[in-house]
C-alpha positions in Angstrom: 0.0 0.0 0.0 1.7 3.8 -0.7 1.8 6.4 1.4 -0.6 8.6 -0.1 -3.4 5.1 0.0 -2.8 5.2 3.9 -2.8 9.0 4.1 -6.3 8.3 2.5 -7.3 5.6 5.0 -6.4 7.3 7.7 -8.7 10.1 6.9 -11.4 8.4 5.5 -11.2 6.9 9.3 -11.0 10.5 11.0 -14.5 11.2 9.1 -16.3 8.8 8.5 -19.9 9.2 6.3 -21.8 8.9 9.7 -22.0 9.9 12.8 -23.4 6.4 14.4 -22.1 6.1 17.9 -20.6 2.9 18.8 -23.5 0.6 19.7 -25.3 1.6 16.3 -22.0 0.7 14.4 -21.4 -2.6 16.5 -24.9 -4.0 15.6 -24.7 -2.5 11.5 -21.0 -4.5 11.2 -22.9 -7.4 13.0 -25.7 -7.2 10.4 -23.8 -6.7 7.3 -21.5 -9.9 8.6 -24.6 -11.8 8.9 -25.5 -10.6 5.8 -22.6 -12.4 4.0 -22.7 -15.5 6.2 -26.6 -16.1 5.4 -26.0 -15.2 1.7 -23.3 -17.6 1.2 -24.2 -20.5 3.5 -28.1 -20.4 3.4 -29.0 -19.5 -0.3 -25.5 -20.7 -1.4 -24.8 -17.2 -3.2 -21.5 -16.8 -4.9 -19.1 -14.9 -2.1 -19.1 -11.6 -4.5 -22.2 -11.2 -4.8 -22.7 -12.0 -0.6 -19.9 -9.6 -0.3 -21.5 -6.6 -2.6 -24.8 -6.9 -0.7 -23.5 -7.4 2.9 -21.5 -4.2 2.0 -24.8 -1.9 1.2 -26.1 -4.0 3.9 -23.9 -2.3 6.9 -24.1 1.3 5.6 -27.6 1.2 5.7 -27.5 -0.2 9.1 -24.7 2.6 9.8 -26.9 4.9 8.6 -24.9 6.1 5.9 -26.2 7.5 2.7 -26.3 5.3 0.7 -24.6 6.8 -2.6 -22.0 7.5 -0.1 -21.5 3.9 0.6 -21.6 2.7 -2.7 -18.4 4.9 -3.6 -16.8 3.6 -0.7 -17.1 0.1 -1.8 -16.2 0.8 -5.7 -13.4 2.9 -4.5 -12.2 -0.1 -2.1 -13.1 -2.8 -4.5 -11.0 -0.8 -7.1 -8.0 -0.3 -4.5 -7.8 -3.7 -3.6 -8.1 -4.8 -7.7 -5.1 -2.3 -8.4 -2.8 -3.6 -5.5 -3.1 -7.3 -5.3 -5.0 -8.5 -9.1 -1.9 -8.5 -10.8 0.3 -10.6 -8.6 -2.9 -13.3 -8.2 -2.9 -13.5 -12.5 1.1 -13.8 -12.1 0.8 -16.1 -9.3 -1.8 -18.3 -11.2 0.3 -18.7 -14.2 3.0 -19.4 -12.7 1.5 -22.4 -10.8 -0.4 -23.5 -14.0 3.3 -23.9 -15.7 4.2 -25.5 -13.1 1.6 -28.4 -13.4 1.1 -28.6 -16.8 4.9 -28.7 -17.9 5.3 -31.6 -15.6 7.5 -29.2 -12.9 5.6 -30.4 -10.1 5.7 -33.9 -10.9 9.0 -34.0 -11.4 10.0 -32.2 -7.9 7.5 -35.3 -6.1 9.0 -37.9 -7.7 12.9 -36.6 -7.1 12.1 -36.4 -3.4 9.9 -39.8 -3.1 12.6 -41.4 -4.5 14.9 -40.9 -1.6 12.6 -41.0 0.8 10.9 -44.2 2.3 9.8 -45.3 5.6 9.3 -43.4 8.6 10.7 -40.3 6.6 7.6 -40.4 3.9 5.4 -38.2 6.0 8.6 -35.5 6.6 9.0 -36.1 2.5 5.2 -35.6 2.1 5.7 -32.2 4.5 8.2 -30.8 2.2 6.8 -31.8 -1.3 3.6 -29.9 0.1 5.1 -27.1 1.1 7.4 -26.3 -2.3 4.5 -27.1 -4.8 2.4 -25.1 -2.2 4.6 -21.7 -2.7 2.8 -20.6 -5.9 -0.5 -22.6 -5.8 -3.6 -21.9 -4.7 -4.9 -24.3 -2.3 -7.7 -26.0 -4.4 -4.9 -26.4 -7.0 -2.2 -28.2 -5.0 -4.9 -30.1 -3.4 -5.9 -31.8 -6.8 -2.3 -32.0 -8.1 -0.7 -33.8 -4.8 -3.9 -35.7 -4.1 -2.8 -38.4 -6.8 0.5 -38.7 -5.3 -0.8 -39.1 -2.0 -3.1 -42.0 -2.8 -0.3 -43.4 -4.9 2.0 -43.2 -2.4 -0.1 -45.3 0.2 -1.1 -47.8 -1.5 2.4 -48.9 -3.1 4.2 -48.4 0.1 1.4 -49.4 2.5 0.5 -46.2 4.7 -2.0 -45.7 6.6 -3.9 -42.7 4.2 -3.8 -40.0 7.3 -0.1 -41.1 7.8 0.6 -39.5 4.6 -2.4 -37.1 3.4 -2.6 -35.1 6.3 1.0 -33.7 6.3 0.0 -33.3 2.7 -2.7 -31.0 3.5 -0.7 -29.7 6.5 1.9 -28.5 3.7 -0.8 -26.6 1.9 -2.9 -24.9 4.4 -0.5 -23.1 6.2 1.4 -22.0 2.8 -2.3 -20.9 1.9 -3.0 -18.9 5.2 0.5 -17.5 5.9 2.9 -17.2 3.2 2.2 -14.5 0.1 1.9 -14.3 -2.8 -1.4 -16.3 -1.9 -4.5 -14.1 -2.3 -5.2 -13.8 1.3 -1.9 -12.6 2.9 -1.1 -10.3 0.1 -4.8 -8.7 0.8 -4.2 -8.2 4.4 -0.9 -7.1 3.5 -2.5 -4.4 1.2 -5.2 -3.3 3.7 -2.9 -2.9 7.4 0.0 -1.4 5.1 2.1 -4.2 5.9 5.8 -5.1 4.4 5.5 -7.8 1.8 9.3 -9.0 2.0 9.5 -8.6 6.6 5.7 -10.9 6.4 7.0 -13.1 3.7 10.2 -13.6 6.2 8.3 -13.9 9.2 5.8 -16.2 7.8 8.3 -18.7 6.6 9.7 -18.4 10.2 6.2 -19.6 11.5 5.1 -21.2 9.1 8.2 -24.2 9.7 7.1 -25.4 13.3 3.1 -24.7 12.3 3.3 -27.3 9.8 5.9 -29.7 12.0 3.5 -29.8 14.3 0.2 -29.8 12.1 1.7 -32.2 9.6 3.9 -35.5 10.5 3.4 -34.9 14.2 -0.7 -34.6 14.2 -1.0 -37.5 11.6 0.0 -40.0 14.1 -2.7 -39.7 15.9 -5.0 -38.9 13.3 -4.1 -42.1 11.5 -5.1 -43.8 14.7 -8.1 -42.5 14.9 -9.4 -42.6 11.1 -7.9 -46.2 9.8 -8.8 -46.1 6.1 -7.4 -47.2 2.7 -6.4 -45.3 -0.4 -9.4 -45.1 -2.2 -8.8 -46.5 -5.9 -11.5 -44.4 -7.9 -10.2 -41.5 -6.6 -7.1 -42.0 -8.3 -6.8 -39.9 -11.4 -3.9 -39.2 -13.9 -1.3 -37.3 -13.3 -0.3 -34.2 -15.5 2.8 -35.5 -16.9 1.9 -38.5 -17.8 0.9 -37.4 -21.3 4.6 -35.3 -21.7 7.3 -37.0 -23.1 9.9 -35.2 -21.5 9.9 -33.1 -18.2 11.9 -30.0 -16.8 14.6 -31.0 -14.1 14.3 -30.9 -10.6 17.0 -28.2 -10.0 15.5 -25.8 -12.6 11.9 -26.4 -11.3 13.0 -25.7 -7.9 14.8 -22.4 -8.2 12.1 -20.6 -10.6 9.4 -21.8 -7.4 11.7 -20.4 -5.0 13.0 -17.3 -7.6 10.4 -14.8 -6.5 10.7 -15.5 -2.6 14.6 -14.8 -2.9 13.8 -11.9 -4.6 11.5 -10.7 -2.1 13.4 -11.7 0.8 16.6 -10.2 -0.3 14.7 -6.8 -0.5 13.6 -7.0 2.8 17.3 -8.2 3.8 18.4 -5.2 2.0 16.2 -2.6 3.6 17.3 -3.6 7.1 21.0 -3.4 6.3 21.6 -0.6 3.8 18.4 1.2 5.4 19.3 4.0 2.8 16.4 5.0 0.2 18.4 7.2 -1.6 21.3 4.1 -2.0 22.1 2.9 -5.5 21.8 -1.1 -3.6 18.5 -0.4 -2.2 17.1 1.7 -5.1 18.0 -1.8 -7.5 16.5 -4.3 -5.1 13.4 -1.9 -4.2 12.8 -2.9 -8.0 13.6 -6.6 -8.3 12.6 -7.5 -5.2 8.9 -5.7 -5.4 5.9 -8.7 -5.9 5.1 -7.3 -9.6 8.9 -7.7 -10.6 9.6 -11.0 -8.4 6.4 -12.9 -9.6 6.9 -11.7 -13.5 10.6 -12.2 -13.8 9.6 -16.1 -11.9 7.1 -16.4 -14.9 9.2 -15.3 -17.8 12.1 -17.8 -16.4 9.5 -20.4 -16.2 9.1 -20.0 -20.2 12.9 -21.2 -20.7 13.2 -23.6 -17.3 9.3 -25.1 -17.4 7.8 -25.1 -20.9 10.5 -25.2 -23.3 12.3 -28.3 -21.7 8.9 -29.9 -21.9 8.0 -29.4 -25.6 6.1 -26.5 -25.2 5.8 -24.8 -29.1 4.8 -20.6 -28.8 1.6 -21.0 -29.3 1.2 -23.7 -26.7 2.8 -21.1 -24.4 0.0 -18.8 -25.1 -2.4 -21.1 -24.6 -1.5 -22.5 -21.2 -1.4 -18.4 -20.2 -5.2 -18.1 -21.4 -6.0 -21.3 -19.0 -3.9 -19.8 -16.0 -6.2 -17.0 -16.1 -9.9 -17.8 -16.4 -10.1 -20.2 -13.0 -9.3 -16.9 -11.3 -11.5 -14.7 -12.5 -13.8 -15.6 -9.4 -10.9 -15.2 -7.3 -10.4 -11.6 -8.1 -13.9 -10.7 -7.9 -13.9 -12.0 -4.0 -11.1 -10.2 -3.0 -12.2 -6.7 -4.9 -15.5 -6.9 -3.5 -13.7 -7.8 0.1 -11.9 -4.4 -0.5 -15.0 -3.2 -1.5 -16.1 -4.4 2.2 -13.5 -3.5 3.6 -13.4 0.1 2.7 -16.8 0.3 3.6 -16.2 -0.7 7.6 -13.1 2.4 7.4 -15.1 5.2 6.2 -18.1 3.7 8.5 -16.1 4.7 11.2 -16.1 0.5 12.1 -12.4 0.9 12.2 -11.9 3.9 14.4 -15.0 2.3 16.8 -12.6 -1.0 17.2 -9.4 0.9 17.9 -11.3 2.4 20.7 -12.8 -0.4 22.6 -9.3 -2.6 21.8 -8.1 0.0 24.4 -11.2 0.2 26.4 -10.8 -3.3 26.8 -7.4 -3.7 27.0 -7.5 -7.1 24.9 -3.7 -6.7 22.4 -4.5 -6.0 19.2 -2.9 -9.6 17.7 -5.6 -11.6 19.6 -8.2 -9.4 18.8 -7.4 -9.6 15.4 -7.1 -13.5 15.7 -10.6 -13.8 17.4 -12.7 -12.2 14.6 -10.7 -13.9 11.9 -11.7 -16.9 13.9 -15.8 -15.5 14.1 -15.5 -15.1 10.3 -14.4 -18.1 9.2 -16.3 -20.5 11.3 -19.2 -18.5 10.4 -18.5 -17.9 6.5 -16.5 -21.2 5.8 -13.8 -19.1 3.7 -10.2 -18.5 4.5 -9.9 -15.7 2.0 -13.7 -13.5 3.4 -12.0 -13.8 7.4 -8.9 -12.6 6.3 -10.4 -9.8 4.2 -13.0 -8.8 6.9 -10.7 -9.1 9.8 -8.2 -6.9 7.8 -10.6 -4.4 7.1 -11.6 -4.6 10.9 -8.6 -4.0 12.5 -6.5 -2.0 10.3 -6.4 1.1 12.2 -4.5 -1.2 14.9 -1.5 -1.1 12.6 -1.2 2.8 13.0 1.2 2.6 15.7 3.1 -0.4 14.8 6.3 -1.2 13.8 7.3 -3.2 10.8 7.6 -6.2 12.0 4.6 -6.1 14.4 2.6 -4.8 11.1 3.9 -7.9 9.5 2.3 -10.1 12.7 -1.0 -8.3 12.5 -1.1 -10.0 8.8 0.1 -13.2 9.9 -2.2 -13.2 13.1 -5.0 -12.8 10.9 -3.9 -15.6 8.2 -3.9 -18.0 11.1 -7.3 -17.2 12.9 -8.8 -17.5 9.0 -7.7 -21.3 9.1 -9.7 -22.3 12.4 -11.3 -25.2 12.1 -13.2 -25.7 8.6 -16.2 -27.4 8.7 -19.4 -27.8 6.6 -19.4 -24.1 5.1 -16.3 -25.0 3.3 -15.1 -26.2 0.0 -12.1 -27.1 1.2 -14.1 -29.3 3.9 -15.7 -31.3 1.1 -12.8 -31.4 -1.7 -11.0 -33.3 1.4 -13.8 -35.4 2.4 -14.2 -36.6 -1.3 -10.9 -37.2 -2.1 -9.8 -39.5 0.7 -13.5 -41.0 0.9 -14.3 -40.4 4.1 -17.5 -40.0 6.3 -18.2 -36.3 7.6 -17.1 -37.1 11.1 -14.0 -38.9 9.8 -13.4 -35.7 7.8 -13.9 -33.7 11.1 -11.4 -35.5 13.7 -8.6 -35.3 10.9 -9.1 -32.2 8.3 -11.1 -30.1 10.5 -8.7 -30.7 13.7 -5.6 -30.5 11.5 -6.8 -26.7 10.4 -7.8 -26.0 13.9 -4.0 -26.8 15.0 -2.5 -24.5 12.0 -4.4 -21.8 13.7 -3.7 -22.0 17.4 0.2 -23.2 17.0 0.6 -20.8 14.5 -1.5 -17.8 16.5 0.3 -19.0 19.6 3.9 -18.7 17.7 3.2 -15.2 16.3 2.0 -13.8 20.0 5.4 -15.1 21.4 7.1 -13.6 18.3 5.4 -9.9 19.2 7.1 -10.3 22.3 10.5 -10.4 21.2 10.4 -8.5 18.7 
């Protein structure tokens, strides 16, 4: 987010388009939130459209006019389009190279082949967590799936033994780590440093998913005993590809951007010079847009061309990237949209005031209505959105880093426990063949452990740091 965006936000917040006191304002954000939830889980409306509503929905109840509120939500949908929409195409293409050129499978079956045994679950862990870098979540979920079933029925696992690090792997790259959608829009909306929250979220993200993954499947494996079901088995990308990029190319283009990224942030804290030739060059290469686009255009030479891919082919597998996310973006505009809407309510102003009222920290605040959101909306991406949007005017008086936990705090309250309301819940379920309540002690405990470890970690971080 620039300056002059915050600037904006900050007196948007200052004066708001009505003068509802506080208990007016608590019941409108409660009404427009129950809006969305009733929308989405009740009448099964697409979350844009829930969104758009919910958002005319609370000014009304705020009493604002209501022309005024629908420029604050075009102005915040527009906002949010302009700061995160590119790096979701770029991030989309790049993972849709990544499949289709064989990339992924060929970074699974370089590590499965050395692993075996009681490392398979660690190896499971860290496949996950590579291929989850760039992928949205429903992607990795249906590219790893295959392995995972394949894996436990060659080598004998118990399904949980090796799925739920799997899925472990995933989540918390999904919640945590940008360039997913989520991070990078809480990132946009508290004004938070991509390259100090990409750092820090790597950080947490490495004992989250310890714990979450091989640690958690022990037990669940005891308590849901079930095979590898064989219909759910599909074919893998690559199997149609004659050849494949290698492992070591594959690897660095996934991990290109995140260097990039991270060595900017490195960069600002040592040079810590603006004006500095060093810090001018990496405040280029090392910004999202740059990172993620120069990861895409080395993916042309290290991805498709090794595996056949002819110019036109190229072109094509761009067009594909994009249209699955066209949904995507339209969620997370009309979550700015929302969001924007709560600021220039005066929501955010009424919450910085009763956090200190109340003297509850701003991190576990911002943990417990991610936490409200999700459990009440089903979706990861609407929590983090609304609890950003809530709690932004928190990060006015933060540091860098603790701006960069506010994000993160968020990311893990926005995985508690998924349940029926989600997609996720049921892509799962389906996959592994498993009953609801099976589904619930493994999936549903495994993303309620991502969320407290990973909430817990980032509390004890704020301290320190």
């Amino acid at each position: 987010m620039t300056r002059l965006s915050v600037e904006m936000l900050a007196a948007d917040a200052v004066e708001p388009i009505t003068s509802a006191g506080h208990a007016q304002l608590g019941i409108a954000v409660l009404a427009g939130i129950a809006v969305i939830v009733l929308l989405i889980t009740r009448f099964k409306l697409h979350a844009f459209l829930a969104l758009t509503i919910g958002s005319l929905a609370l000014g009304a109840f705020a009493g604002a006019p209501l022309d005024k509120t629908i420029a604050s939500f075009t102005t915040g949908l527009g906002a949010t389009v302009a700061g995160v929409g590119v790096l979701i195409a770029l991030g989309a293409i790049l993972g849709k190279m990544l499949a289709d050129s064989g990339g992924a499978d060929q970074i699974v079956d370089t590590i499965l082949a050395r692993a075996g045994g009681r490392s398979m679950p660690w190896a499971m862990v860290l496949i996950a967590s590579v291929i989850g870098l760039p992928l949205f979540f429903e992607v990795g979920v249906v590219l790893l799936i295959p392995v995972v079933l394949m894996v436990a029925k060659r080598g004998n696992y118990s399904l949980m033994r090796i799925g739920i690090p799997a899925l472990a792997g995933l989540s918390v790259m999904h919640g945590l780590v940008p360039p997913h959608p989520g991070p990078l829009v809480a990132i946009d909306a508290v004004g938070a440093n991509l390259g100090v929250t990409l750092a820090l979220g790597v950080l947490v993200a490495i004992p989250t998913v310890v714990v979450a993954g091989p640690l958690f499947s022990r037990v669940a494996a005891r308590w849901v005993d079930v095979p590898a079901p064989e219909r759910m088995i599909p074919q893998r990308p690559s199997e149609d590809l004659e050849k494949r990029p290698g492992f070591g190319a594959t690897l660095a283009t996934i991990l290109l951007p995140v260097v990039l990224m991270l060595s900017k942030a490195l960069v600002d804290i040592v040079v810590d010079d603006p004006e500095h030739t060093v810090q001018r060059v990496f405040d280029v290469v090392g910004s999202p847009l740059i990172a993620l686009l120069t990861a895409v255009l080395v993916g042309i030479f290290t991805l498709l061309r090794p595996a056949g891919f002819a110019k036109d082919r190229i072109s094509g597998l761009v067009e594909k990237g994009l249209a699955p996310i066209a949904g995507i973006l339209l969620i997370v505009g009309a979550g700015g949209g929302f969001k924007q809407t709560l600021i220039d309510c005066g929501v955010g102003r009424m919450v910085l005031e009763i956090s200190e009222d109340w003297s509850i920290p701003a991190l576990l605040l911002a943990w417990l209505i991610a936490v409200a959101i999700r459990l009440a909306t089903g979706s990861a991406t609407v929590a983090t959105i609304s609890a950003a949007g809530l709690v932004a005017p928190l990060a006015a008086d933060m540091s860098t880093t603790h701006t960069a936990l506010l994000v993160l705090v968020i990311g893990a309250g926005s995985l508690f426990f998924s349940h029926v309301n989600d997609a996720g819940f049921w892509l799962v379920k389906e996959y592994f063949g498993l009953t609801v309540g099976q589904n619930m002690k493994t999936w549903s405990v495994m993303e309620t452990i991502i969320s407290v470890v990973a909430g817990g970690l980032v509390m004890l971080l704020s301290l320190v740091l």
